[in-house]
C-alpha positions as CSV (number, residue, x, y, z in Angstrom):
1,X,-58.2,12.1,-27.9
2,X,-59.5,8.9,-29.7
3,X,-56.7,6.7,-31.1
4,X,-57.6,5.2,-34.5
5,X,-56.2,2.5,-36.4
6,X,-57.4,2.2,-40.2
7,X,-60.3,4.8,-39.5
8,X,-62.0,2.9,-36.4
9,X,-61.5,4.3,-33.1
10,X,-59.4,1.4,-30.8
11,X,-58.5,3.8,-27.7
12,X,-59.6,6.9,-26.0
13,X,-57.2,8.7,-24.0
14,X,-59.0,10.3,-21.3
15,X,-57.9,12.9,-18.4
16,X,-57.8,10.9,-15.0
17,X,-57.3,14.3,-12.5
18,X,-58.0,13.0,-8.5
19,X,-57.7,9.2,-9.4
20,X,-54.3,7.6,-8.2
21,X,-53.0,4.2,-10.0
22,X,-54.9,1.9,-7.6
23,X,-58.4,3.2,-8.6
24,X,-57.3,3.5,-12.2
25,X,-56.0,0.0,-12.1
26,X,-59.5,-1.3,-10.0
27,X,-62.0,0.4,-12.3
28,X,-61.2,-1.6,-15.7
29,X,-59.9,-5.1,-13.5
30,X,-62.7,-7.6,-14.3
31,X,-62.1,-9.2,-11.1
32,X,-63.2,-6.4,-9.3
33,X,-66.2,-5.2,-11.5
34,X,-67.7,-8.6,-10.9
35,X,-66.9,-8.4,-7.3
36,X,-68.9,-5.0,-7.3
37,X,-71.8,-6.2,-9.4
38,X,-72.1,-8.8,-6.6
39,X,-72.2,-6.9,-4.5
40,X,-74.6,-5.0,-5.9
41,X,-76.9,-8.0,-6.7
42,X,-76.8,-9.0,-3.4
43,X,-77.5,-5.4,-2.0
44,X,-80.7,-5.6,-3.9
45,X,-81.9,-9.2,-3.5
46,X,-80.9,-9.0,0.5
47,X,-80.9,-5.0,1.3
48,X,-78.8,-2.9,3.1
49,X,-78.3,0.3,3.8
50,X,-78.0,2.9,0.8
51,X,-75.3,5.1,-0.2
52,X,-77.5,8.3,0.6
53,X,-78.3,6.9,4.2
54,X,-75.1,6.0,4.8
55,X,-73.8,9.7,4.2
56,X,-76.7,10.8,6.0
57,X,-75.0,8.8,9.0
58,X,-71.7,10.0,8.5
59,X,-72.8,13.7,8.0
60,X,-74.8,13.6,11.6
61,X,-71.0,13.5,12.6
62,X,-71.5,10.5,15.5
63,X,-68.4,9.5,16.7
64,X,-68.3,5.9,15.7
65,X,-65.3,3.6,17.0
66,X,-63.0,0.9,15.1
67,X,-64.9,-2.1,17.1
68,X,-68.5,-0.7,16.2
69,X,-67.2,-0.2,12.6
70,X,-65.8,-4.1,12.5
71,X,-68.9,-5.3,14.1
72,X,-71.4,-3.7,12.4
73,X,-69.3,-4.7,8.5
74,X,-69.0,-8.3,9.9
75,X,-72.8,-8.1,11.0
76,X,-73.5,-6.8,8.0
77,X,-75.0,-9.7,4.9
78,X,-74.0,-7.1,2.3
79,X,-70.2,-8.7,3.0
80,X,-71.0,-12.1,3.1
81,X,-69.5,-12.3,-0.5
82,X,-66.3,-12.0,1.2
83,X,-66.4,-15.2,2.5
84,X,-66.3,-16.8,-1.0
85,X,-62.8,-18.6,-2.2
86,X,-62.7,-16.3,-5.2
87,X,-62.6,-13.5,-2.5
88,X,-59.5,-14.8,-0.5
89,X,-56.7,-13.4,-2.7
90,X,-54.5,-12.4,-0.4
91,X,-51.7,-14.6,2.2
92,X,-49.8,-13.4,4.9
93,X,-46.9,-13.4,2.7
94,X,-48.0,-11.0,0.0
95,X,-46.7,-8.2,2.6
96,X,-46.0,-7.0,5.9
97,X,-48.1,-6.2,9.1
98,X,-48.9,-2.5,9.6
99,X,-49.2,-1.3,13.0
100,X,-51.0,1.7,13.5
101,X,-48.4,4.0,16.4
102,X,-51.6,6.1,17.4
């Protein structure tokens, strides 16, 4: 459905089946799409691994643990950008601490 005003399309309305609000809300917030171009930039100045190999890796099934998972991201350059200011949005008191009761 396009929404119109004087003859000149303004809106679309647009079905958004298997999205919830937080990916909704991400994918037009021009914070984030700059922090994803970024990223992106920085993927193809620096490298990094690619989104095929990466689902190659996770397909092979290897039984990767949460410390090899933290070391390799903070190893990683392709998340350097989250050391920026810009980046640090959040403070201990924008919510609680979750404890995982595995």
């Amino acid at each position: 459905m396009i929404l119109t005003v004087e003859g000149k399309p303004v809106a679309a309305l647009v079905s958004i089946e298997n999205a919830d609000l937080e990916t909704v809300t991400l994918s037009t917030h021009p914070s984030f799409l700059a922090l994803i171009e970024r990223a992106r930039v920085r993927q193809k100045t620096e490298g990094g691994i690619s989104n095929t190999e990466m689902r190659r890796k996770l397909a092979e099934g290897t039984e990767v643990d949460e410390k090899e998972w933290l070391r390799a991201a903070s190893a990683n350059p392709a998340f350097d950008f989250l050391k920026e200011p810009e980046e640090d949005i959040y403070t201990l008191e924008d919510g609680r601490p979750f404890y995982d009761q595995r």
